[in-house]
N, C-alpha and C positions, 0 to 999 in steps of 0.2 A: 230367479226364484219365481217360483210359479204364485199368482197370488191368492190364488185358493188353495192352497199350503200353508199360507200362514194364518194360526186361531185365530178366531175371531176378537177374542180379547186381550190381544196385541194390538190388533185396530184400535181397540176401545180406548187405550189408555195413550194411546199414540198425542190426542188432543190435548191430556192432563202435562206431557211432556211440551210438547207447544205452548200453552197457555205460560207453563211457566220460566220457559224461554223467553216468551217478550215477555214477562215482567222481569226480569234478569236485565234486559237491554234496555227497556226503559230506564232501569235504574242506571245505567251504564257500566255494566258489567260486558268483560270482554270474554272471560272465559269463564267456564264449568267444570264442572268434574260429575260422575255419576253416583257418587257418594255425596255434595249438594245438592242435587236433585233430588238423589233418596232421603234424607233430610227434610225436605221443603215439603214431599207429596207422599210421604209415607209407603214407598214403595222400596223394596231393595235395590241395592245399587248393581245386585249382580241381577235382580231382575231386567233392570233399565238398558243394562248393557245386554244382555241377551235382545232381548224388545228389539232394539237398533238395530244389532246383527244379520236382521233378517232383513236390511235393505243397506246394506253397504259397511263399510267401516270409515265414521264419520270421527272418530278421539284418536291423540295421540299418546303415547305411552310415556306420563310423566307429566304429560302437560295439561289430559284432559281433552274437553271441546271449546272449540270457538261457536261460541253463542248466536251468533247472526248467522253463520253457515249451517249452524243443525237446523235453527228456526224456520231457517228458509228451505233447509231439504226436509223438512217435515212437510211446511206448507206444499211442498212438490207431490209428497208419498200419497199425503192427505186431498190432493188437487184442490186447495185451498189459495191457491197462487192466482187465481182468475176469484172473479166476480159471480157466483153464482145468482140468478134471480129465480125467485120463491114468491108465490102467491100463496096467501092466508086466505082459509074460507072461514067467514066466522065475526060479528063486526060488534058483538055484547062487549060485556065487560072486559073478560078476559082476551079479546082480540083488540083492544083497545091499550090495553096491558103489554100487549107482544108488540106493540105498533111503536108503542112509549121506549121499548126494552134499545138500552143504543148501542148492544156491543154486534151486532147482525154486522156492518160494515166492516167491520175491524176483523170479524173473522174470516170474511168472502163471502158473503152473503147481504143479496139488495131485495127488500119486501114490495115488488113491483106493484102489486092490485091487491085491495082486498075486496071479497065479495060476500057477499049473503042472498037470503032468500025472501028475508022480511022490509015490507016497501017499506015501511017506514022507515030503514034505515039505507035504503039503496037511495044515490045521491048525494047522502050528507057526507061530510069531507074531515078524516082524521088523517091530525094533521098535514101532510103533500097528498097523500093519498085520500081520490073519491072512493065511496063505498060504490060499486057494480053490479048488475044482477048475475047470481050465478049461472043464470040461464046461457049468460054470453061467456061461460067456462072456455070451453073450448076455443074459441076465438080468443080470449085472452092468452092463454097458455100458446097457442099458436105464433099471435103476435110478438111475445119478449122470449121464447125460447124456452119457456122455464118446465124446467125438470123434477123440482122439488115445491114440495106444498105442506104447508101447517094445515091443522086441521086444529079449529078451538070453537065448536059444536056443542052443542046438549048431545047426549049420550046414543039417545032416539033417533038424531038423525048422521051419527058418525059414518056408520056403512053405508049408506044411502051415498053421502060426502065422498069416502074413498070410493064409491065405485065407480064414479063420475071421476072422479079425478084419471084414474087407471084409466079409464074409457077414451080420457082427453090426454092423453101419453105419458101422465105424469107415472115417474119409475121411483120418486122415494118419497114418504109421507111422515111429516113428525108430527105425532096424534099427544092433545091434554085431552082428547077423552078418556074416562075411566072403563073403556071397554076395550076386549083384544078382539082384534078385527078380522075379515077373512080376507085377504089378497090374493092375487098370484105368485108364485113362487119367484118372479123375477123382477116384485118391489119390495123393496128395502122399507122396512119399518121401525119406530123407531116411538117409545111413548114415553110421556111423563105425568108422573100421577102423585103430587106432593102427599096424599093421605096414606099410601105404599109406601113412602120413605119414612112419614110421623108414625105408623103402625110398626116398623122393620126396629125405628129407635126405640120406639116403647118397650121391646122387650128387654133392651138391655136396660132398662133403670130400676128393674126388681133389686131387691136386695143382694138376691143372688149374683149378680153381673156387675159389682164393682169397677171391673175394670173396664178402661176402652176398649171398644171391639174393634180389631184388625182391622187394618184397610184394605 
């Protein structure tokens, strides 16, 4: 299968199916079915089984999946099976926040350096991590390999951030700015903006919208 054949929002929900694999096997659960799953994550089972299909045929007919084998040929699909390392540029509040957050490991991902631009905080030390000047981007990025970069910026200086990033080889960028960015066609972007999801909810609590909205 070619993998720019498969939609992009097959990707997407590839993770929600992983996530809820290991908690399945935490709990010690050995096998599945995709009618559990669609249960668990509000997604149909004939969707989930489609989703799969497009990288192999991981169930058996009658019995379902074994839990630790899809988990781990997801982590495979997903290249989630290695360690990825990720530099944050950004050392306020909310990079303080992403620093605290402890599920990074658990997914394949290690937050090697964080940097900023403001002296006052280049030096001081959150948690393992010293804050850097971004000035030494490129050398950093150099040094640990890393492919992938948070971006947790004021708004003003987001594109400034990703184009220096880009510049310093970085190919995928996960942005909390509340801005859509310019890149190159061949990084991967990726945002989050909690005030877009509280605006998306609000409109279903009119009177009109009693019910839950689809997943």
């Amino acid at each position: 299968m070619n993998p720019l054949a498969i939609p992009e929002i097959v990707i997407r929900r590839l993770p929600l199916y992983l996530r809820c694999l290991s908690l399945l096997l935490a709990e010690g659960q050995i096998v599945t079915s995709s009618q559990e799953l669609a249960d668990k994550l509000g997604i149909s089972s004939t969707q989930i089984r489609k989703d799969l299909s497009y990288f192999g045929e991981f169930g058996k007919q009658g019995t379902g999946y074994d839990v630790r084998y899809l988990r781990d040929q997801l982590r495979q699909i997903l290249q989630v099976d290695r360690c990825w390392n990720v530099v944050l540029v950004g050392a306020g509040d909310l990079g303080h926040a992403i620093l605290r957050y402890g599920g990074f490991d658990d997914g394949g991902f290690s937050i090697v350096a964080v940097m900023d631009n403001d002296e006052r905080k280049i030096g001081r030390s959150i948690g393992k991590l010293q804050v850097q000047d971004i000035a030494k981007l490129r050398k950093v990025i150099r040094k640990h390999g890393v492919q992938i970069a948070i971006i947790a910026v004021p708004t003003s200086e987001a594109q400034h951030v990703a184009d220096a990033l880009v510049s310093a080889g970085i190919r995928a960028i996960l942005s909390y700015a509340p801005i859509t960015l310019s890149l190159p066609e061949h990084t991967r972007i990726e945002y989050i903006d909690p005030v877009i999801g509280l605006q998306s909810m609000a409109y279903y609590l009119s009177p009109g919208h009693p019910q839950r909205p689809p997943t």
